[in-house]
N, C-alpha and C positions, 0 to 999 in steps of 0.2 A: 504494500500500500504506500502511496504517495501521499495521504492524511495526515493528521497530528492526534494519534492517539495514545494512551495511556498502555503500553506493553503490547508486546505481542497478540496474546492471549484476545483482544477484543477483534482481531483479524483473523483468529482462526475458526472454523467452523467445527461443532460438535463433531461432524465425521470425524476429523483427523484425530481428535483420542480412539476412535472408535479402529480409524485404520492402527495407530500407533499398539494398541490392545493385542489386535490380531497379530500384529506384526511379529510381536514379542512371545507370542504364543507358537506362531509357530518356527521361531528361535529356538523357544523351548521345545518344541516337540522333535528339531530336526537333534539337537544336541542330547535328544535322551533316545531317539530313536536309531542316531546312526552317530553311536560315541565316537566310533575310530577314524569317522570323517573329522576333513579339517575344516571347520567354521570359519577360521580364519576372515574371510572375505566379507561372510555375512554380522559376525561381529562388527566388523571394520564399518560395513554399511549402516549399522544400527547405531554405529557409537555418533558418527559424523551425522546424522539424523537427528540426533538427539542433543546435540553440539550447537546446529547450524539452523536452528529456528528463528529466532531476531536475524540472522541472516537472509534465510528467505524472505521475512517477512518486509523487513526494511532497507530495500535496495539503494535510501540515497544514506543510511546510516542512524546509526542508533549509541545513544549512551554518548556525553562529554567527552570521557576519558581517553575511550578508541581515538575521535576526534582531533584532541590536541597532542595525544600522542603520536599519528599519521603527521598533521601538521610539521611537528619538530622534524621527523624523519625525513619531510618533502624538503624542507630548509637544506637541512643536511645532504642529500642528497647534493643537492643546488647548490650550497656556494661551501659544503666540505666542515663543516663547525656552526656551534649553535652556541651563544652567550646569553647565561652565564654558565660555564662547564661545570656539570654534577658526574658524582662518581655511577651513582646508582643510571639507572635506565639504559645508560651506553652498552651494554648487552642486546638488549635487545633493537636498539635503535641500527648496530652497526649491521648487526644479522641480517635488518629488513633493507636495510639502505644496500648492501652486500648482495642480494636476493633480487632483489630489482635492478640490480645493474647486468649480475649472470646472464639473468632471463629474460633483459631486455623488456622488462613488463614497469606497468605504474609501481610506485611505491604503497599508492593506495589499495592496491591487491593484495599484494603481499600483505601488506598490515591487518587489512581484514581477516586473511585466511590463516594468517599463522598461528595460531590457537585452535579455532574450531577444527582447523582442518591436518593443520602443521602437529600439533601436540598429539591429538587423540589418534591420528593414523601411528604416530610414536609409540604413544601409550600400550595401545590396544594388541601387536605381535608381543610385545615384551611382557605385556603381563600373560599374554596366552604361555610362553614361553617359562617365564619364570614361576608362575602356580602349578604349571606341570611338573617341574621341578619341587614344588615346595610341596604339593600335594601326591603327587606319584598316582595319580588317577584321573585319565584323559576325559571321562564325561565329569567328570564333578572338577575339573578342572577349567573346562569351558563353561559351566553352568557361571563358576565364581567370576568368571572375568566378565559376565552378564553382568551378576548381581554388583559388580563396582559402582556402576550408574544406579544401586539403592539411594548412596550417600550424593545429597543434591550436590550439583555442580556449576552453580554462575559464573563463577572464575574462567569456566571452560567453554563460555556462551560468547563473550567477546573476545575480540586481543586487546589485549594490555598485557603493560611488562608482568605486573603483579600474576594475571591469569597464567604466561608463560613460564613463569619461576614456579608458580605452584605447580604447574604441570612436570617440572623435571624435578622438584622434589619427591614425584609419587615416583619418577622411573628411577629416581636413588632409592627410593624407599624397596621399591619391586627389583629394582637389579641385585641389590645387597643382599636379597634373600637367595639367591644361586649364586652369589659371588664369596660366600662366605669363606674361606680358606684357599680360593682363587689364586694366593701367590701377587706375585708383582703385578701381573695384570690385570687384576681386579682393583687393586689401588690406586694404578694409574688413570682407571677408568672410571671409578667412583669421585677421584680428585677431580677429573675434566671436568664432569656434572658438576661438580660443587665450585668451581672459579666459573663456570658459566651461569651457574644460578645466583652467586653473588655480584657479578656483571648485570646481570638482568635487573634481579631486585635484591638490595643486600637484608629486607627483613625477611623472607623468604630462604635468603642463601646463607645468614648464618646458624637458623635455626637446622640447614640439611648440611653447613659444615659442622655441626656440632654432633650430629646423627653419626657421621663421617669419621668424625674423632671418636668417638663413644666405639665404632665397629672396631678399628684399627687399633684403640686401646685395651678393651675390654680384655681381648686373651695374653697380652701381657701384666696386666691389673691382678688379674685370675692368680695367676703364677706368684706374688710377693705373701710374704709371711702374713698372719689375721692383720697385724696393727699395720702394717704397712701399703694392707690394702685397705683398711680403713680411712686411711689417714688420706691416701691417694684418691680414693672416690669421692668424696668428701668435700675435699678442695678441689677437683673436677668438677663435680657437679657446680659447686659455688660460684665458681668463675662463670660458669655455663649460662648460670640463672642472670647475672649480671652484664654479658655480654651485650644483648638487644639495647637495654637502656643505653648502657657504657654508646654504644655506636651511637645514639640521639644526640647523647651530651656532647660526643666530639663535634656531632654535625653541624648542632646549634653551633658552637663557639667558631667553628670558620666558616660557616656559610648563615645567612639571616632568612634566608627563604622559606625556613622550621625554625623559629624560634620556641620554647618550651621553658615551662616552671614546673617546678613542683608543688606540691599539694599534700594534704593530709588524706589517707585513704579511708574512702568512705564504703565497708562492705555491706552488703545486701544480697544474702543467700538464696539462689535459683530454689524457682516452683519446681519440685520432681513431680510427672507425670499430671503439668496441667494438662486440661481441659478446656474448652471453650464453645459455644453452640448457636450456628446462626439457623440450624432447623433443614441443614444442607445435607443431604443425600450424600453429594459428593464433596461438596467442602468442608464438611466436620471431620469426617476422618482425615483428609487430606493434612489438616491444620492442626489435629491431634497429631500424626508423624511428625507434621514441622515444628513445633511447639514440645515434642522431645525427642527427635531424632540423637540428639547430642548423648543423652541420656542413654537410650538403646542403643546406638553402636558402641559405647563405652562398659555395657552391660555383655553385649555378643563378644566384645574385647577381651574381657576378663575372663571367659568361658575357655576363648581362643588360647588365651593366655597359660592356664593350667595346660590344656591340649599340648604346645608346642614346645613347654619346660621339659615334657616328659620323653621328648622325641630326637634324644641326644644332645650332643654338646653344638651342634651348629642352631639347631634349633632354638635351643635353650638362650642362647649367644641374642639371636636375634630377638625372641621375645622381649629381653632384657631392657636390647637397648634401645625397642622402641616404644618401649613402657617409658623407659628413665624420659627420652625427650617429648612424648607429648605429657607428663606433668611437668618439664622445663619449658616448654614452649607453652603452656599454660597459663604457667610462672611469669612467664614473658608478656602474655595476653595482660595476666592483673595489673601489672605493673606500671602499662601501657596505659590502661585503664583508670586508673584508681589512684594514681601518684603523679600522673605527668600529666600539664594540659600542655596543649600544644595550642600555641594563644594566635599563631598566625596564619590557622583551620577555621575557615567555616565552623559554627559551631555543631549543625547536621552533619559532620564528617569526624570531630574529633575523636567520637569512637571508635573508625571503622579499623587504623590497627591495631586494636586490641580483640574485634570481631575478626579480623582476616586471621588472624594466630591461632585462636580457639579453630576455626577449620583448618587452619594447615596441620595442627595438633595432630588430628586425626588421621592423617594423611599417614604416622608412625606409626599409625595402629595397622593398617592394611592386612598385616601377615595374620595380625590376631584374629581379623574379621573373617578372615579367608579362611582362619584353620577351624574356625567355630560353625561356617556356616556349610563347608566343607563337611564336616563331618556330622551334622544334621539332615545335608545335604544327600551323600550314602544310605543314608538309613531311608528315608523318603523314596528312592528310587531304587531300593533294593526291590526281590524278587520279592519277599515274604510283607513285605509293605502291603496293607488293604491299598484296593485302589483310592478310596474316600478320599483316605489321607494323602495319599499321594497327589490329587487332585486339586485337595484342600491348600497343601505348600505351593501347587504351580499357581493355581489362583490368586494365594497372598503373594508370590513372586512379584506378578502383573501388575497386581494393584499398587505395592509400594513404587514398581518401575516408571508407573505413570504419575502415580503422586510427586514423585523424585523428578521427572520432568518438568510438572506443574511448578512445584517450587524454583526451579533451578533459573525459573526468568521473572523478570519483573512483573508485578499483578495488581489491577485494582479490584478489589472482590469486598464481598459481607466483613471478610477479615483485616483486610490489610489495604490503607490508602495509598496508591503511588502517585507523586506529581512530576514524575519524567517524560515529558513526553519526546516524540522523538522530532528529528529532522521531514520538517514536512515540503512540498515543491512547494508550496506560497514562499516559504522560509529564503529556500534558493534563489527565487524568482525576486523577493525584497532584497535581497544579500546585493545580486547583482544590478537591479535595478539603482540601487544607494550608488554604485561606484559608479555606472555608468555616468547617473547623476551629478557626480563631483566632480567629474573631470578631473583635471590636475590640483584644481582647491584643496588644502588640508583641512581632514572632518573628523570627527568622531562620531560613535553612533549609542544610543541607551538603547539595550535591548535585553531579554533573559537570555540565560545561557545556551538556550536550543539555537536563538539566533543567531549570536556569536559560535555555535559549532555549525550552523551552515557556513558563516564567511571564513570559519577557518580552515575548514574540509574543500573551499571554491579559493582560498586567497592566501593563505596561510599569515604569518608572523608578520609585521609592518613598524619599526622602530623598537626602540627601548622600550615605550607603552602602547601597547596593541588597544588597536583602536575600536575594539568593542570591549565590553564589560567580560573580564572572566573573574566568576566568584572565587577565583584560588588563589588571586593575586592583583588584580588588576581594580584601581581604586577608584575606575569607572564605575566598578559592583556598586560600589556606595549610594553612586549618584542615580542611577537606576531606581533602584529599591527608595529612596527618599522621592525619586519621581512618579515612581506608583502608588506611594504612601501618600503626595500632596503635590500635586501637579503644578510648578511653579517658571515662570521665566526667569527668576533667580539662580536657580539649579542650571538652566542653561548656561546665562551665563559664568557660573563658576565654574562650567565645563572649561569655557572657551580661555576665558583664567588658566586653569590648573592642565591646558596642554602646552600650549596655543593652537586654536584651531579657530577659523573665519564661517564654519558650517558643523550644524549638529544636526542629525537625525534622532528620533525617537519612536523606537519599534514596537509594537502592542499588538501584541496578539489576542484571538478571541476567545483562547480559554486563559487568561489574565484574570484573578478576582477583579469585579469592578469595572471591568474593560469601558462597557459602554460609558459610563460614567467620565473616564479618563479620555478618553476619544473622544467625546462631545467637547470637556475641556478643553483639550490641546486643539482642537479646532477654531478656537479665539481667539489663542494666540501664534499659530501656527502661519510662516510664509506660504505653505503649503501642505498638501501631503497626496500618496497615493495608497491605495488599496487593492488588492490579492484575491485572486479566486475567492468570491464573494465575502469580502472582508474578513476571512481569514485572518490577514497577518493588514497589517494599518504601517506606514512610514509616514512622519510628520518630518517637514522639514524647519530648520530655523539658521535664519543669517544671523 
């Protein structure tokens, strides 16, 4: 769709869970019915299905982030450096910029596809590969690498650096489990992922260098007298717990772009096993999953977890160490949370690393999830199993599979309000319209942030201060939001003050609280203005 609406979900049609249902059924049916076949393909088909929905649905693009992440990389590309140089992102910036030069393709392709497309085709052979290995039983081996997509996956819906790290901390997490006594070559290969995930996103990359350390130490750790392996784990872990912050505080002090204080930590202990009821058929259960999924796969964890202690010393190895880092990476989440503001965030986003942490957490559990559901899994599709039952487990299969999709993208429903909307053509069509408009005049524009991600997906980056409002930095944001708040010609002019600039634009869209109200306004004192597939999207102009 080429509209402005609220998530995917309001552009798909009930068939497609209906097709998605069957889909996965008969996944399951090929994978119990013809074990020693290799799925391979059909997995691969189902993961990227299930990956690339906001991609189908929104072809001029979706989500800020992707956005001005493509932006920087178009730069880059184009004149070779981007100011002001950060350590973090240039992994993944170099890869796409790299990628589009090979292939002779846009940058904006690349950026798009490399997660939904790039990660999960990665993901998907190596975990078939490595649960064959961890499990030693090719149908319940393929059944697990189904059930992966239980645990929702948004990170894996867009690119972004953040989605990409997390993506290769699951292939450390799933290579490590057949890499275990590997020798040299498995250290050298488990190091590459891990300077590559801290290239990418260093909160992501030091919790899978720590994973990393934890593997490589462990069976030397094992080996030292009681007290000296006490003393050793100990101060290991300590340091461990401390690292994530430790990296804020350095970032703060040489760069201003994150600034951070601290705080006094305010706890508030999670609902176990709420509930919530809007009278929904399908969305009650759905929302009960989401509302404790954390809860249950840390419950299947633990299950997993005795399982795989019992199943020799690689086994054992592994359980360990990815027990110890997702309560470190936990560790990491609170602290993120509950002690650090980060005062130069949005304040709708200050929490979101200490939410990305808590799922990457989980991401260490993988082997435990696999050995618990793995081996519930067996019994279910053994010979002496009633069929009922059997029946019963592919059914809750499906149903979690599909919940775990629903979750995994943005939603406005009975439960959950989202006010993201996406890139819509009026967006584009105002974007380009403005520049055509100015000519070589210098302008600025007030507009929300969907506006500013169409002109920077059609125009990219334009000075020191980019000339639409980004609420991550740009102290356009301010004047924006004070201009929806109380529509004034003062605000203009402190525009034209605070850049210089001789022309402002003012963009209002029609799902804007208020809209009509501000568009009648700004028509009084407006030079001008033009309007978008039926007032859609409003430009006002002001000399």
């Amino acid at each position: 769709t080429s509209a402005a609406i609220l998530g995917p979900w309001q552009a798909v049609p009930p068939s497609f869970y209906i097709f998605y249902a069957l889909t996965t059924i008969f996944l399951l049916w090929s994978i119990l019915q013809k074990p020693q076949s290799q799925h391979l393909l059909s997995l691969l088909a189902y993961g990227i299905l299930s990956t690339s929905v906001a991609l189908i649905i929104f072809p001029l693009g979706f989500g800020f982030d992707p956005l001005i992440h493509q932006a920087a990389e178009t730069y880059i590309a184009r004149y070779g450096f981007l100011e002001p140089k950060t350590l973090y992102y240039v992994g993944h910036y170099v890869l796409v910029v790299f990628l589009s030069k090979i292939f002779a393709v846009q940058v904006s392709l690349i950026n798009t596809l490399i997660v939904p497309l790039g990660i999960v085709s990665a993901l998907i052979p190596l975990a078939v590969r490595a649960l064959a290995v961890l499990i030693q039983n090719k149908k319940t081996a393929q059944y697990c690498v189904l059930m992966l997509f239980a645990l929702p996956y948004p990170f894996l819906s867009i690119s972004t650096p953040w989605g990409f790290a997390y993506g290769i901390t699951a292939l450390i997490v799933l290579s490590s489990s057949m890499l275990w006594g590997g020798g040299l070559h498995a250290r050298y290969f488990l190091s590459a992922l891990v300077l590559a995930t801290l290239a990418i996103h260093p909160l992501a990359g030091i919790p899978a260098a720590l994973y990393v350390m934890f593997t490589f130490a462990l069976p030397s750790i094992e080996r030292q007298h009681l007290g000296i392996k006490t003393v050793s784990f100990a101060l290991l872990t300590i340091l461990s717990i401390l690292a994530v912050p430790a990296a804020f505080v350095v970032n703060s002090l040489i760069s201003s772009q994150l600034s951070i204080s601290f705080t006094w930590p305010q706890i508030s202990l999670p609902t176990i096993l709420a509930f919530q009821s809007r009278f929904s058929l399908f969305l009650d259960p759905v929302y009960f999953y989401a509302h404790n999924v954390f809860f249950i796969l840390f419950g299947i964890s633990v299950v997993g977890f005795f399982i795989l202690r019992s199943q020799g010393d690689h086994h054992r190895r592994l359980t360990y160490v990815g027990m110890i880092l997702f309560f470190i990476t936990l560790a990491h989440a609170f602290i993120l949370t509950n002690t650090i503001n980060f005062t130069t965030l949005i304040s709708y986003e200050r929490g979101d690393y200490g939410m990305r942490l808590v799922s990457l957490a989980f991401v260490f559990l993988l082997p435990h999830m696999v050995a618990a559901i793995s081996s519930l899994a067996s019994r279910a599709f053994a010979a002496p199993c009633p069929p009922l039952v059997r029946m019963a487990w592919i059914s809750g299969s499906v149903l979690v599979l599909l919940a775990s999709l629903y979750l995994s993208y943005p939603r406005n429903d009975a439960f959950q309000a989202f006010h993201g909307y996406n890139i819509s053509s009026a967006d584009i069509s105002a974007v380009q319209w403005i520049h055509s408009n100015a000519g070589a005049q210098r302008f600025a524009v007030l507009a929300n942030q969907v506006v500013s991600s169409a002109a920077l997906r059609d125009f990219g980056f334009s000075g020191s201060t980019f000339y639409y409002p980004l609420p991550t930095s740009s102290p356009l944001y301010e004047y924006y939001t004070r201009m929806m708040r109380n529509p004034s010609q003062n605000i203009i002019e402190d525009v034209k003050t605070f850049l210089p600039v001789s022309r402002v634009y003012v963009v209002v869209t029609s799902y804007e609280p208020r809209a009509p109200l501000i568009i009648n306004h700004l028509r009084k004192s407006a030079s001008g203005w033009m309007s978008f597939e039926q007032d859609a999207v409003t430009v006002f102009v002001f000399e």
